[in-house]
C-alpha positions in Angstrom: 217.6 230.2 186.2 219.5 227.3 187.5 218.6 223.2 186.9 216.6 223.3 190.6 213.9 226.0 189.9 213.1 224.8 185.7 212.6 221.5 188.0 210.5 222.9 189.8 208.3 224.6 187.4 208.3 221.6 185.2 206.8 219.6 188.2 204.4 222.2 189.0 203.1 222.0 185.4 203.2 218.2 184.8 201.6 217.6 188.4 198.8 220.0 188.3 198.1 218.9 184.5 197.8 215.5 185.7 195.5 216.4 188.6 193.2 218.2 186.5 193.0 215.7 183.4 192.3 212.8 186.4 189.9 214.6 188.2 187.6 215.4 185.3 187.9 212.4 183.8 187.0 210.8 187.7 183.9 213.5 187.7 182.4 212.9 184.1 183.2 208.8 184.0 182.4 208.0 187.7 179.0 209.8 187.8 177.1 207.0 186.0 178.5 204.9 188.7 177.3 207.4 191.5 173.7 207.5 190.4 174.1 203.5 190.6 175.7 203.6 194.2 173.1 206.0 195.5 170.1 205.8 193.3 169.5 208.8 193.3 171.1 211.9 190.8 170.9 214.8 193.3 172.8 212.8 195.6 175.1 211.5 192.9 175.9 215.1 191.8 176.8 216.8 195.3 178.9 213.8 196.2 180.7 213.9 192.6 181.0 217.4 193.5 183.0 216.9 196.5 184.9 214.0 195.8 186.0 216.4 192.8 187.1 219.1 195.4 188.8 216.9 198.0 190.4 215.2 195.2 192.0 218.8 194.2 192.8 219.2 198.0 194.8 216.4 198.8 196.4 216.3 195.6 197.9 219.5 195.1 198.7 219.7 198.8 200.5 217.0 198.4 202.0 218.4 195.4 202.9 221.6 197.2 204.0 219.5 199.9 206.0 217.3 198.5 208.0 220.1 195.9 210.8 221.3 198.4 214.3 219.4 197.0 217.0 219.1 199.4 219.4 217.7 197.5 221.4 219.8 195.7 220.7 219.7 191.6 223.9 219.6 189.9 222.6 218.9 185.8 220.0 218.1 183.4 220.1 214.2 183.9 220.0 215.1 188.2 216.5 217.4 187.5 215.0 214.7 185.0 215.7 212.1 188.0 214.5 213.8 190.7 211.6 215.0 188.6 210.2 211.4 187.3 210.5 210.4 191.0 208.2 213.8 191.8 206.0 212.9 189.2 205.3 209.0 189.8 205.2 209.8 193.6 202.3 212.1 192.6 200.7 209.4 189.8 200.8 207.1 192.7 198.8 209.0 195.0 196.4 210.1 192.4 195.7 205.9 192.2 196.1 205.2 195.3 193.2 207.9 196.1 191.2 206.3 192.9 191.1 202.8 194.3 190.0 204.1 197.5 187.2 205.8 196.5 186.1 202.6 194.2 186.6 200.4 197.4 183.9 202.2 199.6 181.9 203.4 197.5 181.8 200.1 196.0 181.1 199.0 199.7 178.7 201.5 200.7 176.6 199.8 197.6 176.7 196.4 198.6 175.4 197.6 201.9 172.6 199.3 200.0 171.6 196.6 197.8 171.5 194.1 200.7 169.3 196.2 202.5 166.9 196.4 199.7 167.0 192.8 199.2 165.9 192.0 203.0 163.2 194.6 202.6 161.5 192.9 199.8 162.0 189.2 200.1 161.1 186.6 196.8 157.7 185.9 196.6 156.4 182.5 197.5 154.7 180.7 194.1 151.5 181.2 193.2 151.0 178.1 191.7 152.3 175.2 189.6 152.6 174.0 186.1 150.9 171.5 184.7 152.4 168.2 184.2 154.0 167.8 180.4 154.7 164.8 178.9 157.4 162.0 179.5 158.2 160.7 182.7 159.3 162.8 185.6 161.3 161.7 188.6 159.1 161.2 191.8 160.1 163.3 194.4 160.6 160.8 197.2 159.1 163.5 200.2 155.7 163.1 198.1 153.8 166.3 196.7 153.1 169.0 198.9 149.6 169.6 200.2 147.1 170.8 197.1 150.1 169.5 194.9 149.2 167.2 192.0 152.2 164.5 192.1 154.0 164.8 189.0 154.0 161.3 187.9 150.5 159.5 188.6 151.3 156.1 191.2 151.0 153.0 189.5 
């Protein structure tokens, strides 16, 4: 076999190796934050499920994709070149891919949590504390109604 095809099976092997240690290390890592995002575990699991499998999809298409060399390869040092640049190409994606999935997800839970904060807004006080000793500043606007002022007038 010539320079060109032990290129090619060497970025066949790296690629998809790299694919599958990122993906289930995305799956068993990001899961914890999917069950934050969604609140729910069911949910969490089907959509680590198919982030898992769309991750596989794009990826190795673009692997497959992106395998066909035009330029001739005429040595060793020629395959190793073409091969790193194969190979970060693909380690590029794979982040690329990564960040966009942190981004909206990380989005989509912002939404969530501002949603939950409008549907259960602070409570009002249910009272005050006593007075404590030492002087206090006087609050210029006066107490409110049913307020005890905090520093008796003179």
């Amino acid at each position: 076999m010539d320079a060109k095809v032990w290129m090619y099976l060497a970025y066949l092997t790296v690629s998809i190796g790299l694919t599958v240690w990122v993906a289930r290390a995305l799956s068993r890592n990001g899961l914890v934050f999917l069950e934050d995002v969604f609140a729910d575990k069911r949910l969490a699991d089907a959509v680590n499920s198919l982030l898992v499998v769309g991750f596989y999809l794009l990826n190795l298409g673009y692997v497959t994709v992106a395998m066909k060399e035009a330029d001739p390869v005429g040595d060793t040092s020629q395959a190793l070149e073409q091969l790193s640049m194969k190979v970060g190409l693909v380690l590029l994606v794979l982040g690329a891919l990564h960040f966009f999935n942190v981004f909206a997800l990380g989005r989509y839970r912002r939404g969530r949590l501002r949603q939950q904060a409008a549907a259960h807004p602070p409570l009002a006080p249910v009272g005050y504390l006593p007075p404590q000793g030492g002087p206090r500043p006087v609050d210029p606007a006066g107490p409110a109604p049913g307020q005890t002022p905090l520093i008796p007038p003179r």
